[in-house]
C-alpha positions as CSV (number, residue, x, y, z in Angstrom):
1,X,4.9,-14.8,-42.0
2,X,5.2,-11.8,-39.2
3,X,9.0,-9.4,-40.5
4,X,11.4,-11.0,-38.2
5,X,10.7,-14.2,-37.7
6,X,12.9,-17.0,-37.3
7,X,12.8,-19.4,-40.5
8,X,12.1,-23.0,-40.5
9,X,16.4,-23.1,-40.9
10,X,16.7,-21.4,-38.0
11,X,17.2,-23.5,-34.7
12,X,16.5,-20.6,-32.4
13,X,13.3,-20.1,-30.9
14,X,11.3,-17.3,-31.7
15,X,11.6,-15.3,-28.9
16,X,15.2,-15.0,-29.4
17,X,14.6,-12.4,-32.4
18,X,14.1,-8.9,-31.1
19,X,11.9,-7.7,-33.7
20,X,9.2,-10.9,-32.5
21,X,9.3,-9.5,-28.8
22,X,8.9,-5.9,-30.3
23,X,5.6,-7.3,-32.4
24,X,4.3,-9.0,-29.1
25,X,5.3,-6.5,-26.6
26,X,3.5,-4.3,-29.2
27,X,0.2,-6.7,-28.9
28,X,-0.2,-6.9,-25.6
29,X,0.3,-2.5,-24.8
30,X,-2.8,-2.1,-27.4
31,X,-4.7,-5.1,-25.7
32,X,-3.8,-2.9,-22.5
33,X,-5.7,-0.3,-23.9
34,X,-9.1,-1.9,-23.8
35,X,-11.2,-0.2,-21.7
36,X,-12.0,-3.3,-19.0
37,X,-11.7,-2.8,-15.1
38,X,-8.8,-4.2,-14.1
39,X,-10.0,-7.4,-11.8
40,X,-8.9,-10.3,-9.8
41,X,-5.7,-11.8,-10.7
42,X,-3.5,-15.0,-10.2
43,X,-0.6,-16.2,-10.5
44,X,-1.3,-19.5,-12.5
45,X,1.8,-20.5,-12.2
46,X,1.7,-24.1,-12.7
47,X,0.0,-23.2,-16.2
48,X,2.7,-21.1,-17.4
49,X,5.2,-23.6,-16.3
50,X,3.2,-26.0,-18.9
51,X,3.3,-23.2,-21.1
52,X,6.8,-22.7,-20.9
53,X,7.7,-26.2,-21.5
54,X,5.9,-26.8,-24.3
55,X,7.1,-23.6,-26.0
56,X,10.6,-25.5,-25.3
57,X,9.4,-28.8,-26.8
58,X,8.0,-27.3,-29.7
59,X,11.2,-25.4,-30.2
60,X,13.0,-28.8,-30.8
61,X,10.7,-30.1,-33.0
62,X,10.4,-27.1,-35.7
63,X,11.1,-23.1,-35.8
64,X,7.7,-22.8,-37.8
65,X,5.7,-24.9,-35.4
66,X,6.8,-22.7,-32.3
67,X,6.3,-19.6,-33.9
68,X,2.9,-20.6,-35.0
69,X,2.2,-22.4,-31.1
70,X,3.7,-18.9,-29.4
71,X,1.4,-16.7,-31.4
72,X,-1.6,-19.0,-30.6
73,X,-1.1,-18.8,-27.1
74,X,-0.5,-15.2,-26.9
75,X,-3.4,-14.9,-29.0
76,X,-6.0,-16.4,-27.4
77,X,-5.0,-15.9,-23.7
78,X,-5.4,-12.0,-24.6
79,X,-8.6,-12.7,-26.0
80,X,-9.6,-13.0,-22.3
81,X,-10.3,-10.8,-19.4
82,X,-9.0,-10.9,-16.0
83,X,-6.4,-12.7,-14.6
84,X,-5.3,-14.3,-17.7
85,X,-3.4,-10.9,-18.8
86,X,-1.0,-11.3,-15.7
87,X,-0.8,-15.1,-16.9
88,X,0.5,-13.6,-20.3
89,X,2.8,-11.2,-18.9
90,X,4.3,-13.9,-16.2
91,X,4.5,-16.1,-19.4
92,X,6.3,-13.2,-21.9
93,X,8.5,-12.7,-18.5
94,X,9.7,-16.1,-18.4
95,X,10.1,-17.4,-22.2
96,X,11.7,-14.4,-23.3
97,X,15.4,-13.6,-24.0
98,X,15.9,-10.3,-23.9
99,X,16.6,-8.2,-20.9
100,X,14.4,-5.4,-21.6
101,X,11.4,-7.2,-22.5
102,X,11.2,-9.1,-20.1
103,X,11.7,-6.2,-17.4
104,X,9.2,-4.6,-18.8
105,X,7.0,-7.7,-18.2
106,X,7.3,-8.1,-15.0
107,X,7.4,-4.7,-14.2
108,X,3.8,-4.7,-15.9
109,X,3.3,-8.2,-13.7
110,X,3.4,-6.2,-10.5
111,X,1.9,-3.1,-11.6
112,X,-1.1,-4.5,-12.3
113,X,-1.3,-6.8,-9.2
114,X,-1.1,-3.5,-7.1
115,X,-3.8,-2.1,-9.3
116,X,-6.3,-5.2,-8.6
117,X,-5.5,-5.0,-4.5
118,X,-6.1,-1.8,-4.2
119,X,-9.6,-1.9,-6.3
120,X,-10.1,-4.6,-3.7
121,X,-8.9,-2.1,-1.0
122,X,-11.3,0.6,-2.7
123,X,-14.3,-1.5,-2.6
124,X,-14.2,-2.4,1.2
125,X,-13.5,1.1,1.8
126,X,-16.7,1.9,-0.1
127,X,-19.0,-0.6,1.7
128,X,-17.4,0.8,4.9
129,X,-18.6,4.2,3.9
130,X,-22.2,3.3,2.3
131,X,-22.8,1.5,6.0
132,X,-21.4,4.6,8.5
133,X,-23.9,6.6,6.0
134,X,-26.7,4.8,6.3
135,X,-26.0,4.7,10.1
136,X,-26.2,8.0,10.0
137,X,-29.3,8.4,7.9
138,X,-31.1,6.3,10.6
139,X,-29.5,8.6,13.3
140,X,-30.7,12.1,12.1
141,X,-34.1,13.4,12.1
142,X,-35.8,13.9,8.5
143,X,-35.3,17.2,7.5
144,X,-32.5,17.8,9.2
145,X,-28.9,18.2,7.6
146,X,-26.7,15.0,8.2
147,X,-24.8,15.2,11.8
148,X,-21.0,15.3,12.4
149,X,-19.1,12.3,12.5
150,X,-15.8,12.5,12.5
151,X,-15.0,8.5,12.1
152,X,-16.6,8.8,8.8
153,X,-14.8,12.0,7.8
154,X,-11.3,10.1,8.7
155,X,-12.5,7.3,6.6
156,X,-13.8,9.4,3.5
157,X,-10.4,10.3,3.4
158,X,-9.0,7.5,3.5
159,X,-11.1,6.6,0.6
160,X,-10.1,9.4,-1.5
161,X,-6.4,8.8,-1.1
162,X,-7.0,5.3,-2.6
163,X,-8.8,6.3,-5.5
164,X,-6.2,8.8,-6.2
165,X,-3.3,6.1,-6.0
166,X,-5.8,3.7,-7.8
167,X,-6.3,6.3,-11.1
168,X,-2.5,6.8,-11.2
169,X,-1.9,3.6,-11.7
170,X,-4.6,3.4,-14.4
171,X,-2.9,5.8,-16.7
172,X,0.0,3.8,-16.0
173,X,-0.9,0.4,-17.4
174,X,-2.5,2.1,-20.4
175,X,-6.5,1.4,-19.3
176,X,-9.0,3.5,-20.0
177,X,-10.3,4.4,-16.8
178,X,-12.2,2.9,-13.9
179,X,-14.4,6.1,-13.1
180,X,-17.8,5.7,-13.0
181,X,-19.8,5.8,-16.4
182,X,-23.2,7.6,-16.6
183,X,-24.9,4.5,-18.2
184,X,-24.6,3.3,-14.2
185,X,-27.3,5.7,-13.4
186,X,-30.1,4.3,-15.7
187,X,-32.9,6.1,-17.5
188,X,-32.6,10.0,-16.6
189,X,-35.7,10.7,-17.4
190,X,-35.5,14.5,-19.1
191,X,-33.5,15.9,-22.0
192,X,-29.7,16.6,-21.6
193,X,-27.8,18.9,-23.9
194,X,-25.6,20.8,-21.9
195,X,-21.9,20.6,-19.1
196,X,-21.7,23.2,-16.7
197,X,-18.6,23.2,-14.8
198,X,-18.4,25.3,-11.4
199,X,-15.7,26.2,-8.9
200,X,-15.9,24.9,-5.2
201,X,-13.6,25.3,-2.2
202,X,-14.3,21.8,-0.7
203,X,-13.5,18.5,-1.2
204,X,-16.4,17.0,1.0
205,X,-19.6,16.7,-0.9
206,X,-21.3,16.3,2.3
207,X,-20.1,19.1,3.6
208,X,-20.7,21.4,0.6
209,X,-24.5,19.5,0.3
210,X,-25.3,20.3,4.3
211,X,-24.1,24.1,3.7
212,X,-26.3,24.3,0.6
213,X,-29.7,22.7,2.5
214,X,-29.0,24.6,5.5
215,X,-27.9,27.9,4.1
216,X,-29.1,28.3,1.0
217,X,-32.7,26.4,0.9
218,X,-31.8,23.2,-1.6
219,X,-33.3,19.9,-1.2
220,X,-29.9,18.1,-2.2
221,X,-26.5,19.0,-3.2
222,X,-26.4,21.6,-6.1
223,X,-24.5,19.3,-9.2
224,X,-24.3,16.3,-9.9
225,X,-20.5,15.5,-9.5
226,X,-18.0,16.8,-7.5
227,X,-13.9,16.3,-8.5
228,X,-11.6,16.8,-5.6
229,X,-8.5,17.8,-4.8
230,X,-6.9,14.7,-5.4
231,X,-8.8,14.3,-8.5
232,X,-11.5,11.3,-6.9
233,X,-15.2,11.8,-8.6
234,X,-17.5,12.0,-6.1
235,X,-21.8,11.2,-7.0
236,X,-24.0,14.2,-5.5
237,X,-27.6,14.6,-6.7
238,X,-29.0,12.2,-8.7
239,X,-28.5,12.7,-12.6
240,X,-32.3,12.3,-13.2
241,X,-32.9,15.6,-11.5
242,X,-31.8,18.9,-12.8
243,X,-28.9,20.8,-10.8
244,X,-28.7,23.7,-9.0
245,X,-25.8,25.4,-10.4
246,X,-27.3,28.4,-12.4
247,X,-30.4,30.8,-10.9
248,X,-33.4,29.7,-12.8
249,X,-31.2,28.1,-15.5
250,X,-30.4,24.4,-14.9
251,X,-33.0,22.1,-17.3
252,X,-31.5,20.0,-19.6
253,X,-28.0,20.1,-17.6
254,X,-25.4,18.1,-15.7
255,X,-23.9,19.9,-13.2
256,X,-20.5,19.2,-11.9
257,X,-18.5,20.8,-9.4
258,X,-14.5,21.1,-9.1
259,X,-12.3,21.7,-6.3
260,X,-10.3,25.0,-7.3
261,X,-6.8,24.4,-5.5
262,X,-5.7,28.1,-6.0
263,X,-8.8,29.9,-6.2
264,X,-6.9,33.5,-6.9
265,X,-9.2,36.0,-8.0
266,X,-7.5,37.8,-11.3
267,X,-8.8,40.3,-13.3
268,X,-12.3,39.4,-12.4
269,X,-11.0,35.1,-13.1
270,X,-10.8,33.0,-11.0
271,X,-7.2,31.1,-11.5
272,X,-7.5,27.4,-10.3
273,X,-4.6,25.6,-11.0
274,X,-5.9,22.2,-11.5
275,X,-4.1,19.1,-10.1
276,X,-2.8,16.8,-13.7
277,X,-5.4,14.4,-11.4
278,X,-8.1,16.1,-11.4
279,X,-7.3,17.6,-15.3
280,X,-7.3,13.6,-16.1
281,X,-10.4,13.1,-14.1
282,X,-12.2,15.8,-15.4
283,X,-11.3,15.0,-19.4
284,X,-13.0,11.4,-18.8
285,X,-16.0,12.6,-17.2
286,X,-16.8,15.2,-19.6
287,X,-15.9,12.7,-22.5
288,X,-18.1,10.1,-21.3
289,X,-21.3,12.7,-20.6
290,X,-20.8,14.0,-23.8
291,X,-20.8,10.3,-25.8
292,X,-23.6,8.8,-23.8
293,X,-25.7,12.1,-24.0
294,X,-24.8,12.6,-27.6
295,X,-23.7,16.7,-25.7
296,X,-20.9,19.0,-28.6
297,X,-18.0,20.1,-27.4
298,X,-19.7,23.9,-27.9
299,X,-22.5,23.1,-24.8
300,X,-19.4,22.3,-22.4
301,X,-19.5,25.4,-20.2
302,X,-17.8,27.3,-17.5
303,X,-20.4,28.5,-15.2
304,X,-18.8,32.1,-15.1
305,X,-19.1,32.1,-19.1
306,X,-23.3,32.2,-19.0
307,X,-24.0,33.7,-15.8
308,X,-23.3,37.1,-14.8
309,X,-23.2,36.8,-11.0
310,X,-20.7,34.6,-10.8
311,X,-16.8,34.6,-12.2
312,X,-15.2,32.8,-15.1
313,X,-12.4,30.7,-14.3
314,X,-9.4,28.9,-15.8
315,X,-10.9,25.5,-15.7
316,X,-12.3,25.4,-19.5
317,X,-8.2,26.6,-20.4
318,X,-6.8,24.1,-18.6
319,X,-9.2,21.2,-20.8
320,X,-8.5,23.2,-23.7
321,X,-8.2,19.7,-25.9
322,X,-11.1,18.2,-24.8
323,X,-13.4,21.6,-24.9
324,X,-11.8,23.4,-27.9
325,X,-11.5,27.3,-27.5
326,X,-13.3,28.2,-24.2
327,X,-14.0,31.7,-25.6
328,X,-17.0,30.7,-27.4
């Protein structure tokens, strides 16, 4: 029997002992931690009211048989996905006795609700987006570079505020992360051993992939990922075709670009002062590149660091426990 709870003596229910709430409070922040997408939840609330009272009429009957019916039915509804974790923390909210536990609860209650509205908000958005673009694909001739549109530039942003708001709260309840995983992008279809991070001064990858056509001959945008300011990943080329961020240089890598807030050019390094967003974003992207592409922590790169026409930067510094000693 779990330290702390009540005995078969003991006409209390078990949520009335601190050191029970602590155990299950403790349960449900590691079940927190799994990494699932957060998704559609309810409020079920005529199922916790039957929850509720038959916790209470179990109570009654015997300490040992609530203890044993309150751990079941914590149990199994976190063995499930969705909704049933708000059901879990409406339930803890409502059953238990002390104050701060059950704050916390429904603290967690609404936190999470917000989290699942505004994925809702964040896919509409998206669809929004992936329809003005293929409007505008149909508009402009092939060949050319994609025309202004300043409705879709107002709604981009608009996106990009949301996903910001929407990773925030992600470190907040304790998930993982909802950022894209390379596994989304299928076979690649070549060898890759290698993370080159460069410096950009835009947070449009539109923008920066018209510039780079028009300008500078490419056939698509030069990486493969672009963090912006406000720490949003945004796709560029696809991952089955090798970047353009080195001269001559780029088989066998995954190019990603970063918006460089600062961009102050110091003793021949470029200072960036990353946003704690886009340090967070950043991490997770490299950590999932380098587990599904089986990539060291030694072929994680600053561009400046293996090419001599362009300048280091603090990025590698400011990921210094994800990428070990940027020196090397």
């Amino acid at each position: 029997m779990p330290n702390g709870v009540a005995k078969k003596s003991d006409p209390k229910p078990v949520w009335h002992n601190p050191k029970w709430v602590t155990a299950i409070v403790g349960v449900i922040g590691a079940f927190l931690t799994v990494p699932e997408v957060v998704s559609d939840y309810l409020s079920k609330q005529q199922d916790i009211e039957l929850a509720v009272e038959k916790t209470r009429e179990q109570s009654l009957k015997n300490a040992n048989d609530n203890q044993s019916l309150e751990f079941s039915i914590v149990n199994n509804t976190l063995a499930q996905q969705g909704a049933e974790r708000v059901f879990v923390l409406r339930y803890l909210a409502r059953t238990l006795d002390d104050e701060d536990a059950k704050l916390w609860a429904n603290e967690e209650v609404v936190r999470l609700e917000k989290l699942a509205q505004l994925e809702a908000n964040l896919t509409t958005k998206t669809n929004e987006i992936s329809a003005a673009l293929q409007e505008l694909a149909r508009d402009t001739p092939t060949g050319e570079p994609p025309l202004e549109n300043p409705a879709l530039d107002i709604l981009r942003q608009e996106l990009d505020t949301q996903k910001a708001e929407l990773q925030r709260l992600v470190r907040e309840a304790g998930i993982s992360s909802i950022l894209p995983s390379p596994t989304q992008y299928g076979d690649t279809g070549r060898e890759i051993n290698r993370i080159i991070i460069a410096p950009v001064q835009s947070d449009n990858i539109l923008n920066i992939k018209k510039f780079q056509i028009s300008s500078l001959g490419f056939s698509d945008v030069g990486a493969h990922f672009l963090i912006t300011s406000q720490g949003t990943i945004e796709n560029g080329r696809s991952i089955s075709k090798a970047p353009a961020v080195l001269s001559g240089s780029n088989e066998n890598t995954i190019g990603i670009y970063i918006n460089c807030p600062l961009w102050e050019e110091l003793a021949g390094t470029i200072k960036c002062d990353l946003s704690n967003d886009q340090i967070f974003s950043l991490r997770k992207l490299i950590s999932d590149l380098m587990a599904e592409f089986g990539i060291p922590i030694e072929r994680v790169f600053d561009r400046g660091q293996i090419s001599n026409r362009h300048l280091r930067t603090t990025i590698l510094e400011e990921l210094s426990s994800i990428t070990g000693d940027s020196s090397q």
